[in-house]
mmJSON file of the N, C-alpha and C atoms, coordinates in Angstrom:
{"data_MODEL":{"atom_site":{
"group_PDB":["ATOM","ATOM","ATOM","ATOM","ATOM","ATOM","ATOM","ATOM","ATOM","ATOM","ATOM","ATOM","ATOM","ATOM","ATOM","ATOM","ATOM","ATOM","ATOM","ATOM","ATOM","ATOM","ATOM","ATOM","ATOM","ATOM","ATOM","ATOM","ATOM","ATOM","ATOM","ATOM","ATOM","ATOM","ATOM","ATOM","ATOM","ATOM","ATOM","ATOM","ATOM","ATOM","ATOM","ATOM","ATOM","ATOM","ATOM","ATOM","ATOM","ATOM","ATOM","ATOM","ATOM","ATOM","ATOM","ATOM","ATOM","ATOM","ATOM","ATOM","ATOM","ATOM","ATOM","ATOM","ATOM","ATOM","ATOM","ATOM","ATOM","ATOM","ATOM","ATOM","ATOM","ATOM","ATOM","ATOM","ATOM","ATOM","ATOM","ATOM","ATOM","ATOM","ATOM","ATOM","ATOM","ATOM","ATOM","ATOM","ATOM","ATOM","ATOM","ATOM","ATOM","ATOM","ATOM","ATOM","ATOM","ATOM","ATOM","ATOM","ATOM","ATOM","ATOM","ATOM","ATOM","ATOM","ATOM","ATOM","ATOM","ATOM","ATOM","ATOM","ATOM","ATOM","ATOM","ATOM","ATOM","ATOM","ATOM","ATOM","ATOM","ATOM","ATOM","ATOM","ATOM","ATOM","ATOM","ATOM","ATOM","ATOM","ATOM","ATOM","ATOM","ATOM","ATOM","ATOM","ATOM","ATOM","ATOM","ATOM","ATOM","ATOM","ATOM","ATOM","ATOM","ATOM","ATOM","ATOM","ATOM","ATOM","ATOM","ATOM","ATOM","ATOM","ATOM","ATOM","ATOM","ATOM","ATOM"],
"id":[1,2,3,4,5,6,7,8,9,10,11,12,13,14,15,16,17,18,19,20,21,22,23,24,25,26,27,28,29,30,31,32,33,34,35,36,37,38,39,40,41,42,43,44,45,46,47,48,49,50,51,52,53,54,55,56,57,58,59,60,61,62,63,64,65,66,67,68,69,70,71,72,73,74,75,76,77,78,79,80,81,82,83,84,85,86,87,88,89,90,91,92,93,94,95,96,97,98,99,100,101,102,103,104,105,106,107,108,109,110,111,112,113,114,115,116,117,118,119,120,121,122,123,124,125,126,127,128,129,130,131,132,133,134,135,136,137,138,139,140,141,142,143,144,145,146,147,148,149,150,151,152,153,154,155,156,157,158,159],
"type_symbol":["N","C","C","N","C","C","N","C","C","N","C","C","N","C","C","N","C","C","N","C","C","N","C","C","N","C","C","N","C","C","N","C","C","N","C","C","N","C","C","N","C","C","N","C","C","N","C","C","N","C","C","N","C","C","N","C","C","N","C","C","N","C","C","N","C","C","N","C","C","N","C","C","N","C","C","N","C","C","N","C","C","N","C","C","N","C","C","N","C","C","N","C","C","N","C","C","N","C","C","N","C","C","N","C","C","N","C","C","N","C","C","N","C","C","N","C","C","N","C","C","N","C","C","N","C","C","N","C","C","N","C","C","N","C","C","N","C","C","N","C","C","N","C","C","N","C","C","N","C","C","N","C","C","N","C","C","N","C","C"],
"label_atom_id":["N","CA","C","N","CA","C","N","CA","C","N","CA","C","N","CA","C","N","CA","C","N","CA","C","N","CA","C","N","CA","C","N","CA","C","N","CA","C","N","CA","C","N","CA","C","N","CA","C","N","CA","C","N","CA","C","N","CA","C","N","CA","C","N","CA","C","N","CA","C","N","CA","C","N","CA","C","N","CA","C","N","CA","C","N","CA","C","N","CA","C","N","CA","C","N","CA","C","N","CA","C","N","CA","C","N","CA","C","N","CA","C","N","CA","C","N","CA","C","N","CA","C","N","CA","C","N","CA","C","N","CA","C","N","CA","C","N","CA","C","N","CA","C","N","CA","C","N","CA","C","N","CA","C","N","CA","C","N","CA","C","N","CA","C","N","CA","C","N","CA","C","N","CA","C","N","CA","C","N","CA","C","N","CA","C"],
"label_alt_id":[null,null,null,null,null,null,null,null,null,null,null,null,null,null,null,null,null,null,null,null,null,null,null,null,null,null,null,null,null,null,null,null,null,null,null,null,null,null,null,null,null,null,null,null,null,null,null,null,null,null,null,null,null,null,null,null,null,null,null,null,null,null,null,null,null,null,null,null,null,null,null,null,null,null,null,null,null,null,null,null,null,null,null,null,null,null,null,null,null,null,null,null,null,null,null,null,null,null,null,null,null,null,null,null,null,null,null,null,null,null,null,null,null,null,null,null,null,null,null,null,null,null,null,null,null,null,null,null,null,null,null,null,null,null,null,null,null,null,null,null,null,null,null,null,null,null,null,null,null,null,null,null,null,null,null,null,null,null,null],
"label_comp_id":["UNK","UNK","UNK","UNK","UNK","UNK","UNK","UNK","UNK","UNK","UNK","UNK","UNK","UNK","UNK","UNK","UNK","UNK","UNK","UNK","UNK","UNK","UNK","UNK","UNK","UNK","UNK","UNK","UNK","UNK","UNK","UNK","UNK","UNK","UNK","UNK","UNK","UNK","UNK","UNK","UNK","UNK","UNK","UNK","UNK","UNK","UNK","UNK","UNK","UNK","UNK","UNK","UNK","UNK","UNK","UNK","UNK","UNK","UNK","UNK","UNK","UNK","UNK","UNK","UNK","UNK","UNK","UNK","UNK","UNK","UNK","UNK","UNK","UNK","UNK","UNK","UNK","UNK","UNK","UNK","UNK","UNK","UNK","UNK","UNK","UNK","UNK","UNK","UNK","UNK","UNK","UNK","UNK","UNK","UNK","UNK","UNK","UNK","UNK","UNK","UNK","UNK","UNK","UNK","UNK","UNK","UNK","UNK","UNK","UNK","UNK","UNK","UNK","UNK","UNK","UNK","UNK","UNK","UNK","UNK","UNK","UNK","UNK","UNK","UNK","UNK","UNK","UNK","UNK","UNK","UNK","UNK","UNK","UNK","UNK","UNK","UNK","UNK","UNK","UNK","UNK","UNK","UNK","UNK","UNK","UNK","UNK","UNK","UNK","UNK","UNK","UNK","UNK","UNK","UNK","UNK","UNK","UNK","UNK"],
"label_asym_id":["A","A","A","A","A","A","A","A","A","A","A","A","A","A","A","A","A","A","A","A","A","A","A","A","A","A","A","A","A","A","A","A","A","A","A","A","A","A","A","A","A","A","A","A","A","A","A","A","A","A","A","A","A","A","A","A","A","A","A","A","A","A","A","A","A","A","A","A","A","A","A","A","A","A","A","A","A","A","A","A","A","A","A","A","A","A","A","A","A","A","A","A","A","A","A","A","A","A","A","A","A","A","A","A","A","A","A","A","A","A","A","A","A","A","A","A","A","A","A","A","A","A","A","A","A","A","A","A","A","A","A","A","A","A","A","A","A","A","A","A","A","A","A","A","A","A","A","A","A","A","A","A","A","A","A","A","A","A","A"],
"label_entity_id":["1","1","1","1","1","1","1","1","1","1","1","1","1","1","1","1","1","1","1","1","1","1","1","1","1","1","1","1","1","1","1","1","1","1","1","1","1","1","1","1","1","1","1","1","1","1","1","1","1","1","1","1","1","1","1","1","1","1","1","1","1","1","1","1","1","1","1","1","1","1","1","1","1","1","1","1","1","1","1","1","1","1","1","1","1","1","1","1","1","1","1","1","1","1","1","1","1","1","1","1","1","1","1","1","1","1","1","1","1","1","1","1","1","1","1","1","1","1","1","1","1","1","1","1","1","1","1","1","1","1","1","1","1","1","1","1","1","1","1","1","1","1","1","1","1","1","1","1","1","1","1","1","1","1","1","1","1","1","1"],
"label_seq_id":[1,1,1,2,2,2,3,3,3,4,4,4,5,5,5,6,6,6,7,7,7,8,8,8,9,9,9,10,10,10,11,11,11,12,12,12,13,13,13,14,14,14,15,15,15,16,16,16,17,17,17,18,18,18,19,19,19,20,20,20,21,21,21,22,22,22,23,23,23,24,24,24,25,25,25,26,26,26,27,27,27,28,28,28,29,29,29,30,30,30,31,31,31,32,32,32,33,33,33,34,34,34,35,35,35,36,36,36,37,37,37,38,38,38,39,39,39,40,40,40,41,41,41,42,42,42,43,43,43,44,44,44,45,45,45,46,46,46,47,47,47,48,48,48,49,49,49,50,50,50,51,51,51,52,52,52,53,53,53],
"pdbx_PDB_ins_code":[null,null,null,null,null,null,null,null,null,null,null,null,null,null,null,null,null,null,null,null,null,null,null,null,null,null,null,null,null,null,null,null,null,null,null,null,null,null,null,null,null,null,null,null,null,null,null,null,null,null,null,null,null,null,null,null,null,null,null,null,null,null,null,null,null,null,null,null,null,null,null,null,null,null,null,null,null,null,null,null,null,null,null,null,null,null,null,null,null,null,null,null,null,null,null,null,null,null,null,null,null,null,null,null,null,null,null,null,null,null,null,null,null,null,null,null,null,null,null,null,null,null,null,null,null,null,null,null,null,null,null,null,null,null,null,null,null,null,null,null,null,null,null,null,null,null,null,null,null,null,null,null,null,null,null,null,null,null,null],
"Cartn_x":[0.839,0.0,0.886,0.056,1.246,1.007,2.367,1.811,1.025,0.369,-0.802,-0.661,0.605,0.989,0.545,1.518,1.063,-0.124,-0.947,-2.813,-3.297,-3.245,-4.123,-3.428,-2.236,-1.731,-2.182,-2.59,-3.003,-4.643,-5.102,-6.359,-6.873,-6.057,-6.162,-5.898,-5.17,-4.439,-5.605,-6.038,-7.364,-8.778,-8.564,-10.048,-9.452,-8.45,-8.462,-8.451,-8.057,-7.885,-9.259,-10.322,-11.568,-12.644,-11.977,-12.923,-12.653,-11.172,-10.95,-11.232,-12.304,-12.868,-12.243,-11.095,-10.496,-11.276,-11.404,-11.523,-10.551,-10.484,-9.732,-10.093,-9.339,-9.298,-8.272,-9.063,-7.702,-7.27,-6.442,-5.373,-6.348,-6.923,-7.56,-8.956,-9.255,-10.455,-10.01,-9.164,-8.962,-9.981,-10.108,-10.622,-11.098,-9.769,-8.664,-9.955,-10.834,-11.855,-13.015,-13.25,-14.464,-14.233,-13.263,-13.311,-12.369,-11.827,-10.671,-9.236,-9.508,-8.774,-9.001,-8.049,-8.155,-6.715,-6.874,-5.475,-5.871,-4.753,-4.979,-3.911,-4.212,-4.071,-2.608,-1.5,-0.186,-0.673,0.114,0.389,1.783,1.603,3.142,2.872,4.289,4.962,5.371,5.803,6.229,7.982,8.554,9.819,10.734,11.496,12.47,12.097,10.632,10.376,10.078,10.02,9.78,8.238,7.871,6.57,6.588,4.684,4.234,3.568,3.878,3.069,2.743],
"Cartn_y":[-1.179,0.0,1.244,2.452,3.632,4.276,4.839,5.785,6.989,7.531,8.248,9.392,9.994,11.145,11.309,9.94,9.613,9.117,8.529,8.391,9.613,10.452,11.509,12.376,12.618,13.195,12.617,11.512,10.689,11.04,11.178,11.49,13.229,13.906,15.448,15.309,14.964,15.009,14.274,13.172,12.333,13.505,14.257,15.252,16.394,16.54,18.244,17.903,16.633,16.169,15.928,15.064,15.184,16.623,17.485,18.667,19.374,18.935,19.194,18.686,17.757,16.912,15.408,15.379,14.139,13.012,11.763,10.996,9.486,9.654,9.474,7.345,6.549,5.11,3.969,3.454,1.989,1.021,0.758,-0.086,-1.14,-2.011,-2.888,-2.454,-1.815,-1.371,-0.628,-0.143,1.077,1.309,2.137,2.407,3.688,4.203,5.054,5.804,5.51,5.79,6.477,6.755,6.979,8.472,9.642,10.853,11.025,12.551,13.135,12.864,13.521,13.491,11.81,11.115,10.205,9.643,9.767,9.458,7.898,7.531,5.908,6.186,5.39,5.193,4.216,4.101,3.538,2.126,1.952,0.21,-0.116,-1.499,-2.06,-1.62,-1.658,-1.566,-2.446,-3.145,-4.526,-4.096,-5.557,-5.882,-5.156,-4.452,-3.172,-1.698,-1.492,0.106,0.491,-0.145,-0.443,0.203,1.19,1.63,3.029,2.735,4.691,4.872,6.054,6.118,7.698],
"Cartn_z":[0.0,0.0,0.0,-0.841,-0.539,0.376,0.759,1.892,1.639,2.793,3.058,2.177,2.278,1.565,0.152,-0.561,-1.948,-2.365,-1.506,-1.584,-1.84,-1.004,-0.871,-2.087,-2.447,-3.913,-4.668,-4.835,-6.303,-6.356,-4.68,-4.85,-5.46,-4.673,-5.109,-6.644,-7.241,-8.816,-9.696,-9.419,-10.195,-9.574,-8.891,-8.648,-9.661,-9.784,-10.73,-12.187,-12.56,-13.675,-14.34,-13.152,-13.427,-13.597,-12.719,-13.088,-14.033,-15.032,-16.032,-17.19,-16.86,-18.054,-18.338,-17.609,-18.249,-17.329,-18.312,-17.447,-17.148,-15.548,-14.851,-14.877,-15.465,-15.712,-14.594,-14.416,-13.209,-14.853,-14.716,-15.64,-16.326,-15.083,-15.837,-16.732,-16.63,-17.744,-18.399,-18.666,-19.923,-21.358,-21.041,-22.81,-23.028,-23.744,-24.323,-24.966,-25.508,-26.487,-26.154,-24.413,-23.634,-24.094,-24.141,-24.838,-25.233,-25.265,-25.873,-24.741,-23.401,-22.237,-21.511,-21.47,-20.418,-19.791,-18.391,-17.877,-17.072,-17.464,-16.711,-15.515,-14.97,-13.364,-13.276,-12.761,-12.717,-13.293,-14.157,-15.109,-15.417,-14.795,-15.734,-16.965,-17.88,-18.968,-19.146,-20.904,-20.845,-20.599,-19.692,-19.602,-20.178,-19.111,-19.905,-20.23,-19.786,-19.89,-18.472,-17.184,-16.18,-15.79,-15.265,-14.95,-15.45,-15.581,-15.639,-14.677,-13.891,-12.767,-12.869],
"occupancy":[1.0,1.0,1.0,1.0,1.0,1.0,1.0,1.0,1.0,1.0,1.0,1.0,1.0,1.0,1.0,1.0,1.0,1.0,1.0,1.0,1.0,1.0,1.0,1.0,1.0,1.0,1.0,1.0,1.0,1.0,1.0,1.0,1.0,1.0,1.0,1.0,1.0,1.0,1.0,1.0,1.0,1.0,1.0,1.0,1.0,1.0,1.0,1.0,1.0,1.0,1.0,1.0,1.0,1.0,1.0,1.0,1.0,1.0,1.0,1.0,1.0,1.0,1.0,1.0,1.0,1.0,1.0,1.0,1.0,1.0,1.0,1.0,1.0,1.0,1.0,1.0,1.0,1.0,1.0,1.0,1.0,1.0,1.0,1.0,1.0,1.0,1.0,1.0,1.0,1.0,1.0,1.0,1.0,1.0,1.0,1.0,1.0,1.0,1.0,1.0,1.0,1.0,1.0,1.0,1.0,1.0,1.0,1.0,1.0,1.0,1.0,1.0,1.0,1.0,1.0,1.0,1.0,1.0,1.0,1.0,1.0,1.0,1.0,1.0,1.0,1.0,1.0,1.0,1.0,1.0,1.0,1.0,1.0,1.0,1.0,1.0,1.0,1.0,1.0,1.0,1.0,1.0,1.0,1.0,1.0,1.0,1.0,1.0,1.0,1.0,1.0,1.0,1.0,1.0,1.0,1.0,1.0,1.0,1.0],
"B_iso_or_equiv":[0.0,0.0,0.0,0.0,0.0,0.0,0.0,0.0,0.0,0.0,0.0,0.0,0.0,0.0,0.0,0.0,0.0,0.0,0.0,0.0,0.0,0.0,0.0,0.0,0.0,0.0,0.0,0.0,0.0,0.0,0.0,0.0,0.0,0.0,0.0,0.0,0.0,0.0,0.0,0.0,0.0,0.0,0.0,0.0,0.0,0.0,0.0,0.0,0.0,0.0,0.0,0.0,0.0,0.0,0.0,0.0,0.0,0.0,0.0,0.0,0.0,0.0,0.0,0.0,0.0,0.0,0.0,0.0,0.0,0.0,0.0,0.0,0.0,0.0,0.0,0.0,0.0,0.0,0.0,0.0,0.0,0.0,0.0,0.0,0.0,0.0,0.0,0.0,0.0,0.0,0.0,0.0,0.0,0.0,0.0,0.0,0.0,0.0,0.0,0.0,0.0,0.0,0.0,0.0,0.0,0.0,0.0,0.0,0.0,0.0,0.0,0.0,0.0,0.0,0.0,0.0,0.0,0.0,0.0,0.0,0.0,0.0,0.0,0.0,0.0,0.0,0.0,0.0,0.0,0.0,0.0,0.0,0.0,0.0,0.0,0.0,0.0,0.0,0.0,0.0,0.0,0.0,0.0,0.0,0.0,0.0,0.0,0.0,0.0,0.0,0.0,0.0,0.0,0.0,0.0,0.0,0.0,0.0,0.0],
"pdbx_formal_charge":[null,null,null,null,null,null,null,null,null,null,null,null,null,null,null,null,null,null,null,null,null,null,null,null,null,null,null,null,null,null,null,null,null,null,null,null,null,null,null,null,null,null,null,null,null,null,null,null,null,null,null,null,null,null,null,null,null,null,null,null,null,null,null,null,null,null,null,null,null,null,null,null,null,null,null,null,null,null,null,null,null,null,null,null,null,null,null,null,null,null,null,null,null,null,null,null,null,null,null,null,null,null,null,null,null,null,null,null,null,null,null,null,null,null,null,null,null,null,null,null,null,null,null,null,null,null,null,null,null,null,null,null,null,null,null,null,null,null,null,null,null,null,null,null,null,null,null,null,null,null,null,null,null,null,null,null,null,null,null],
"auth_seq_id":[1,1,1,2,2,2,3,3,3,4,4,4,5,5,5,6,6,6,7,7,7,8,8,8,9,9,9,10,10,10,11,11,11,12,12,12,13,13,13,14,14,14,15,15,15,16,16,16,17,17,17,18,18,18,19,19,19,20,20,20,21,21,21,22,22,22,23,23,23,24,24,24,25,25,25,26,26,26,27,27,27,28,28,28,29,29,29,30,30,30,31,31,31,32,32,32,33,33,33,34,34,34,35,35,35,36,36,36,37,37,37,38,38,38,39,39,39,40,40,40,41,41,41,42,42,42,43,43,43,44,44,44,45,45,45,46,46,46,47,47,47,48,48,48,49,49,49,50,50,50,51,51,51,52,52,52,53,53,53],
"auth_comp_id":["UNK","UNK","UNK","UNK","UNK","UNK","UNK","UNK","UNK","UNK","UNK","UNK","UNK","UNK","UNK","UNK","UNK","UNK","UNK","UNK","UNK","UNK","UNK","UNK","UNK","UNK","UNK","UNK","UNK","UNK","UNK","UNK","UNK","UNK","UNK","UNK","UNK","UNK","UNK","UNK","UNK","UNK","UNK","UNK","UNK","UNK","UNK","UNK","UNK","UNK","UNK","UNK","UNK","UNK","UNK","UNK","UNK","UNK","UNK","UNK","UNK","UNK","UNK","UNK","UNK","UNK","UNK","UNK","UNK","UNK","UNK","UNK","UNK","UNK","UNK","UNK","UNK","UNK","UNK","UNK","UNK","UNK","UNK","UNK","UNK","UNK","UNK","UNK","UNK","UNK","UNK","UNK","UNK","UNK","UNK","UNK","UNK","UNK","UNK","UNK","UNK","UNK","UNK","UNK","UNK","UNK","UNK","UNK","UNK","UNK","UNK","UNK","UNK","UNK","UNK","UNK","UNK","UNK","UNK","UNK","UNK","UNK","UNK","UNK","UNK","UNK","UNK","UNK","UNK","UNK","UNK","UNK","UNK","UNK","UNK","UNK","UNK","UNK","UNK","UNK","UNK","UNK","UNK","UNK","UNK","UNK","UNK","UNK","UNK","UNK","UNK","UNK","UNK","UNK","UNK","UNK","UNK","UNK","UNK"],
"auth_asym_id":["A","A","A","A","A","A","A","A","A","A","A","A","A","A","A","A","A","A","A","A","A","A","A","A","A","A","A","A","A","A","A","A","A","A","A","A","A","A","A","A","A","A","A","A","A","A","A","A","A","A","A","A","A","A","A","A","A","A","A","A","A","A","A","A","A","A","A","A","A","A","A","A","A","A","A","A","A","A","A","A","A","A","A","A","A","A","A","A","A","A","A","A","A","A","A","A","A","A","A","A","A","A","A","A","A","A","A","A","A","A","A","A","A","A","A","A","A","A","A","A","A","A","A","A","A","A","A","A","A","A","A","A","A","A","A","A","A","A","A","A","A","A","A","A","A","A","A","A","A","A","A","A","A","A","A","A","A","A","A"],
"auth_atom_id":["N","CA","C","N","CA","C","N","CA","C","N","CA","C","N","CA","C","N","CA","C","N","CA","C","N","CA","C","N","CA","C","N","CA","C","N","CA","C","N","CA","C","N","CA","C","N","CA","C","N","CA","C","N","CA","C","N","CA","C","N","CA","C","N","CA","C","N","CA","C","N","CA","C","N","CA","C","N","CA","C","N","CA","C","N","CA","C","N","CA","C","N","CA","C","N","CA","C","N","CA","C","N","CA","C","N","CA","C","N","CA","C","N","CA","C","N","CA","C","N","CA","C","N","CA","C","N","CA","C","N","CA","C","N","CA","C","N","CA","C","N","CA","C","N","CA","C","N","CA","C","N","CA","C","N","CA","C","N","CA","C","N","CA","C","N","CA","C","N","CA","C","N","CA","C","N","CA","C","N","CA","C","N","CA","C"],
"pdbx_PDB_model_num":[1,1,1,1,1,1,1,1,1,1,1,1,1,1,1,1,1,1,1,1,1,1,1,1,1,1,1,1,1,1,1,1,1,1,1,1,1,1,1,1,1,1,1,1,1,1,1,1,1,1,1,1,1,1,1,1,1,1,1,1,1,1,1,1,1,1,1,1,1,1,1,1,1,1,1,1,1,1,1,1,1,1,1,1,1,1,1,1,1,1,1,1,1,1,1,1,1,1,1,1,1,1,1,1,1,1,1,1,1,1,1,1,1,1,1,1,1,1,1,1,1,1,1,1,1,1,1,1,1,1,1,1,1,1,1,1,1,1,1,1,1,1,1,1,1,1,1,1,1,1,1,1,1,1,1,1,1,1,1]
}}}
């Protein structure tokens, strides 16, 4: 689990992003296609690009 600090940053950052229209996706459902703006939520990368977070 992350710490509290980085929860509540990921939470503030997915609320401004949303009142900016984007919408805000968890890894396993993605779909890139729901509008113009969409940020996905930390996912592996394949082997050798290590993570996007």
């Amino acid at each position: 689990m992350a710490p509290p600090t980085e929860q509540a940053a990921r939470a503030r950052i997915d609320a401004i992003l949303a009142n900016c229209g984007w919408d805000i996706q968890d890894p396993q459902a993605v779909n890139l296609a729901s509008r113009v703006g969409v940020a996905v939520r930390e996912f592996p990368l394949k082997h050798g690009y290590g993570t996007a977070a």
